[in-house]
C-alpha positions in Angstrom: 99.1 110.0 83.0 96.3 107.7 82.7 95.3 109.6 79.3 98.5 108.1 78.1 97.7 104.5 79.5 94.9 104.2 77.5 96.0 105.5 74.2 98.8 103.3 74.5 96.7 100.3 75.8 94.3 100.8 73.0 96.7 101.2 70.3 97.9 97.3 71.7 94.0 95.9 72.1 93.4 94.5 68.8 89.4 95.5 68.6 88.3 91.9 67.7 88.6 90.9 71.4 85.6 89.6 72.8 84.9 90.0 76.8 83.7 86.6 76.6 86.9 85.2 75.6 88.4 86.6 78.6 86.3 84.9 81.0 88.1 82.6 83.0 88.0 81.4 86.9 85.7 79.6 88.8 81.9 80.0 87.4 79.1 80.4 90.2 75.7 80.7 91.1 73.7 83.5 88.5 72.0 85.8 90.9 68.9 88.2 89.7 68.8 91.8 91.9 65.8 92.4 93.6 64.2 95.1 91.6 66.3 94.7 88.4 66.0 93.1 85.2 69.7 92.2 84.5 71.6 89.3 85.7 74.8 89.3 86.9 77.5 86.5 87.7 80.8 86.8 89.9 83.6 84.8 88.2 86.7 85.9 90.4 85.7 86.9 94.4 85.4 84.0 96.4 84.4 86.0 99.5 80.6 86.6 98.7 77.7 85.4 96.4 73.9 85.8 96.6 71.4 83.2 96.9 67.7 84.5 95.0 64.5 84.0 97.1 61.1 85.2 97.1 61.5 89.4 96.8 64.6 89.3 98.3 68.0 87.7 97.9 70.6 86.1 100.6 73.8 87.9 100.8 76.4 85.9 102.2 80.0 87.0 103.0 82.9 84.7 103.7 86.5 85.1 104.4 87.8 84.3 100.8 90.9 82.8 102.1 89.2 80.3 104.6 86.1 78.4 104.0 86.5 77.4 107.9 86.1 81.3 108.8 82.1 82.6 110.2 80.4 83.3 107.3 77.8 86.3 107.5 74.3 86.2 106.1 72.2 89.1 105.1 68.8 89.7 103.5 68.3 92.4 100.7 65.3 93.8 99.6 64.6 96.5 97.7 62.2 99.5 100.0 58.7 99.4 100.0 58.5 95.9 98.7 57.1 93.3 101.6 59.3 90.0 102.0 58.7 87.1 104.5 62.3 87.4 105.9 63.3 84.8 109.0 63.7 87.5 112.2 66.9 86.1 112.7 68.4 87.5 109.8 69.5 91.2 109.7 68.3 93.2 106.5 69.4 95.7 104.5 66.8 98.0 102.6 68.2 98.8 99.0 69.2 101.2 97.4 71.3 102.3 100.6 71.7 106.0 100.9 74.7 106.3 103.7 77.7 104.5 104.1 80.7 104.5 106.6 83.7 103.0 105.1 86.6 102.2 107.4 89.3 101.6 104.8 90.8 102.9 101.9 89.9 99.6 99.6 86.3 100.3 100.4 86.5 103.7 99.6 87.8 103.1 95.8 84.4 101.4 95.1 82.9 104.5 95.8 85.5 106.6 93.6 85.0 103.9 90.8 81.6 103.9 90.6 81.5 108.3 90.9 79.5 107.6 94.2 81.4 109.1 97.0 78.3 110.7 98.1 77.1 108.0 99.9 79.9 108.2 102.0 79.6 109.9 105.4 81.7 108.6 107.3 85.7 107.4 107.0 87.7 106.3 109.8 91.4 107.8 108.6 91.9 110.6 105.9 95.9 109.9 106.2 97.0 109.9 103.1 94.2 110.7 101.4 94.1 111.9 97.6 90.4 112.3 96.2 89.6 115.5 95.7 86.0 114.9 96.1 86.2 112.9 99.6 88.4 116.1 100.6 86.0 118.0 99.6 82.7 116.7 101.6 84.8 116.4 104.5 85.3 120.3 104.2 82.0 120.9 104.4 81.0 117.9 106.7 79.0 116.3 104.6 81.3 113.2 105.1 82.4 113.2 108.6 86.0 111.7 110.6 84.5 108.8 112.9 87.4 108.0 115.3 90.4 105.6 114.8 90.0 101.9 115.1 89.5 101.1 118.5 87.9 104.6 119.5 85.1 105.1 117.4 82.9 107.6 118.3 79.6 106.1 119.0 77.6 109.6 118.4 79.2 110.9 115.4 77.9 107.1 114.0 74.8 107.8 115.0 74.4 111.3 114.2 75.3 110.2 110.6 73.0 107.8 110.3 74.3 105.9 107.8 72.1 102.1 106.4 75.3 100.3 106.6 79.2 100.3 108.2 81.4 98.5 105.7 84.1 96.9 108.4 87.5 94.1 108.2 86.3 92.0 110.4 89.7 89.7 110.2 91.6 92.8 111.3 91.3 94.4 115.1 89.2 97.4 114.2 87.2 97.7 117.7 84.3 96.5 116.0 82.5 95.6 119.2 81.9 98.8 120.4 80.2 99.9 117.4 77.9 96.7 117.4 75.5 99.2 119.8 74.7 101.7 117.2 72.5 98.7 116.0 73.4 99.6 112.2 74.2 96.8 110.2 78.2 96.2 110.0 79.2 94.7 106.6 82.6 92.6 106.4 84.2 94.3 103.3 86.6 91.5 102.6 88.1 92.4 99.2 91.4 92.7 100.3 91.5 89.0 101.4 90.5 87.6 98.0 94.0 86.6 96.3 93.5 87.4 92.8 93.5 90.8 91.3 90.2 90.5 89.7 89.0 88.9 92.6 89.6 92.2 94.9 87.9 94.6 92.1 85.0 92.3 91.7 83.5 93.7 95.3 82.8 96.6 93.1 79.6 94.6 92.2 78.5 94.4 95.7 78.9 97.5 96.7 77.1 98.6 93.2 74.1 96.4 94.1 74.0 97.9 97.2 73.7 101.3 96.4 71.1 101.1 93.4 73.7 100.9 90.8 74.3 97.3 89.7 74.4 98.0 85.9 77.0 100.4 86.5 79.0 98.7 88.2 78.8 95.2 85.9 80.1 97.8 83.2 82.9 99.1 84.9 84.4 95.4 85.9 84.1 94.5 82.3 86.0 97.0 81.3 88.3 96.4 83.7 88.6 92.4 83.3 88.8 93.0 79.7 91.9 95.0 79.8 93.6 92.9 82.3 92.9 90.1 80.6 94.5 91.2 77.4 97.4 92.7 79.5 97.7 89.5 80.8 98.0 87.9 77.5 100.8 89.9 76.2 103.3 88.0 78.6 102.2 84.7 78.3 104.6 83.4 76.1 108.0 85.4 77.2 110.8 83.6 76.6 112.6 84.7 79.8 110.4 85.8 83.1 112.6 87.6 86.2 112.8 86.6 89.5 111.0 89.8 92.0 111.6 89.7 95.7 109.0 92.0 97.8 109.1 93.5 101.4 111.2 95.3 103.6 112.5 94.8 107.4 110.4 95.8 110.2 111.1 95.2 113.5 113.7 93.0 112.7 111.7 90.9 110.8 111.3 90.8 106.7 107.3 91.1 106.0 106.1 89.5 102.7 103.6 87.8 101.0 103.1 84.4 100.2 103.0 82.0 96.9 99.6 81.9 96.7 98.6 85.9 97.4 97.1 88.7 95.0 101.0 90.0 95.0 102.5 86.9 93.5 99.7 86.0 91.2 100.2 90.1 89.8 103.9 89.1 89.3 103.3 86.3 87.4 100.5 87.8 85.2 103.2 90.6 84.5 105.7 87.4 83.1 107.7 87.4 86.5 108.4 84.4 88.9 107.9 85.7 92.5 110.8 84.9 95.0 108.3 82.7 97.4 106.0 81.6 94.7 105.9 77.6 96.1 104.9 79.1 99.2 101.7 77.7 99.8 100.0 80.6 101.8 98.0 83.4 100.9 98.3 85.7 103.3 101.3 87.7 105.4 104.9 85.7 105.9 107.3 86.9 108.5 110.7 86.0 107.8 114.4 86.3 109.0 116.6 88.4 106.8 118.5 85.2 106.4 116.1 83.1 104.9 115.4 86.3 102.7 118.6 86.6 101.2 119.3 82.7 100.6 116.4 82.5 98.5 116.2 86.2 96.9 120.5 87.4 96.9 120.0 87.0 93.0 116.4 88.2 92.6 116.8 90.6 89.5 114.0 92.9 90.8 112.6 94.0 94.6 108.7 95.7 95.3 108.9 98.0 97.7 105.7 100.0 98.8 106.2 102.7 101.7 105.6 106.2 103.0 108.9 107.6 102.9 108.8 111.3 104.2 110.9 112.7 101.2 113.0 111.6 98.2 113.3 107.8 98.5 116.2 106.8 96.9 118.7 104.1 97.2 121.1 105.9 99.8 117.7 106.2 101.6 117.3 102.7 101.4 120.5 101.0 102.3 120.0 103.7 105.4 117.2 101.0 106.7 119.6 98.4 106.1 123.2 98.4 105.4 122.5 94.4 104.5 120.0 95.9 101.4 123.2 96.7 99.6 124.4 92.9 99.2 121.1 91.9 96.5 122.0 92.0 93.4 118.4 93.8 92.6 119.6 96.9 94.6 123.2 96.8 93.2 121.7 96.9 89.6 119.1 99.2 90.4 116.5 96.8 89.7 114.0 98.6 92.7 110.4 99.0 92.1 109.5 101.6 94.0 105.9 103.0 95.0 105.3 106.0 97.6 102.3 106.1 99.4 102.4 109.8 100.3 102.6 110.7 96.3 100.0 107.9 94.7 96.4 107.6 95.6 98.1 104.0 95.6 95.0 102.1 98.3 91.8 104.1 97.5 92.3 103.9 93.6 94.3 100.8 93.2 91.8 98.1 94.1 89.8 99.2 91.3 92.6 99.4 89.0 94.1 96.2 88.4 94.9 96.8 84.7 97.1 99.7 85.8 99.4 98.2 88.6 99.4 95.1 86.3 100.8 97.2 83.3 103.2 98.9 85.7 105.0 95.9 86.4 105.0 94.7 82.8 106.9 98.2 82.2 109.5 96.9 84.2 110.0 93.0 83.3 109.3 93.5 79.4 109.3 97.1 78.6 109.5 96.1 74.7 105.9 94.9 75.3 104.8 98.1 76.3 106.9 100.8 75.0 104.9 103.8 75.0 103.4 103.2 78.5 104.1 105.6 81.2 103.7 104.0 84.5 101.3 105.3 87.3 102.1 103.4 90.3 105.3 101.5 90.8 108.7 102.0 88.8 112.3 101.5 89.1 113.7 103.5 91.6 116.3 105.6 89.6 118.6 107.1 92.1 
């Protein structure tokens, strides 16, 4: 399927495009990697940057939603080279060797980058789709750590992984695991609120693991394609209105105006149902308020794990309300199921893709021979 993505996406990239023309965001501080020679900047992510000092480098992680959140401070230096660090600051030895991840985003760096060696430890395989990660659980070379909130202290230990990539923002039972004395590293890519922004951690967790070159490449492949993607809709003469979410609880869950969701919608030439909403994060909402603004939306996201053939009998079976938008009465559902896509632990490094599903859907003419991977209209 992805074969077919990229015949078709290279038969629409005109060769002439330069990756330097499709630089855009906020520019920050160059940083050099201890023990390299190349020089990389980080254009999108606002949740981390370095800070170059003698042999070693600051590495400093902030939540990229709120410059009011802790921010965390590391020291990297590469092994066997000496480095007056301040005792107060915890270091990391590069190039890593061992890593536990404890989500799914965190894992697709690792898939990207053809490094899933390095992990040994996951907290959840639910869900899981790579082959390879499957595989060194098999034969325990990656090992099951406990769910969040009852991680097993020995089986971290045992494991003896350099680093645990953790959410901080989210209630993981992180305490606990602060006595294994192993550095914990807030993995915050799914906070940043741009699409580029989320797959640009793929440089940190390069540098990290000896392979910053590497993973430079692979983000300018994948900026480049997005970028030209994003091109194609920016001039569409008419752009639909999607609505996102489902009840739960009682309560519609979506995203707001200013999240990675609604900036994906409007690169695609859509306007998001909430898109003057000015937060970034989670929106709780009455079905009410939903269906004042978004009874006309002309398309409606939905991303679950339905246990069979989702269709829209399935869905109005939720919500016998569903059946008054004009999106499902027009069979205007984009519809993604977790259980049959590798949609978390390959998604965050494939921006281009989910961006190119969506633009299947609002302006098919402007991608005709595309066959989608991730999301498309629910068609019975």
């Amino acid at each position: 399927m992805k074969k077919i993505y990229y015949f078709s996406l290279l038969l629409t990239l005109c060769v002439g495009i330069s990756f330097s023309s499709c630089r855009s965001g906020q520019q920050k501080k160059q940083t050099t990697v201890p023990g390299q020679t190349n020089r990389s900047d980080i254009r999108y992510a606002k949740g981390f940057w370095l800070e170059p000092q003698k042999n070693y480098q600051l590495l400093h992680i902030q939540d990229p939603q709120s410059s009011k959140e802790t921010a965390y401070t590391f020291a990297l230096k590469q092994r066997g080279v000496h480095a007056d660090i301040p005792a107060n600051l915890t270091v990391i030895e590069l190039p890593v060797q061992g890593v536990i991840c404890m989500t799914s985003l965190q894992l697709s760096n690792f898939i990207k980058l053809g490094e899933t060696a390095k992990v040994v430890g996951i907290s959840s395989n639910r869900f899981l789709k790579n082959a390879q990660i499957k595989q060194q659980l098999a034969e325990g070379k990656t090992q099951k750590i406990g769910i969040e909130g009852n991680f097993d202290p020995e089986i971290i230990l045992s494991l003896a992984p350099d680093i645990i990539f953790i959410s901080p923002f989210k209630q993981g039972g992180y305490d606990a695991m602060k006595e294994v004395d192993i550095p914990l590293v807030p993995h915050l890519g799914y906070k940043e609120t741009t699409p580029l922004g989320q797959a640009e951690w793929i440089k940190l967790v390069g540098l990290l693991i000896g392979q910053p070159a590497k993973a430079d490449s692979l983000f300018q492949g994948i900026e480049q394609k997005y970028n030209h993607l994003k091109s194609l809709t920016a001039q569409v003469s008419r752009r639909p209105v999607v609505l996102s979410g489902e009840i739960h609880g009682g309560t519609w869950y979506a995203v707001g105006g200013e999240s990675f969701l609604a900036q994906i919608f409007k690169d695609a030439g859509a306007d998001y149902f909430l898109k003057n909403d000015p937060r970034s994060g989670g929106v709780y909402l009455d079905f009410e308020t939903v269906y004042n603004q978004a009874d006309q939306a002309d398309y409606w996201r939905i991303l679950n794990s339905y246990p069979g053939n989702y269709s829209y009998e399935a869905l109005q079976a939720q919500d016998e309300r569903y059946g008054d938008f004009k999106a499902f009465q027009q069979k205007g559902v984009i519809y993604c199921n977790m259980r049959e896509k590798p949609y978390y632990e390959n998604m965050p490094m494939e921006p281009e893709l989910l961006l190119a599903d969506f633009i299947k859907v609002f302006h098919p003419d402007l991608l005709p021979d595309y066959q989608p991977v991730y999301y498309q209209l629910l068609k019975n």
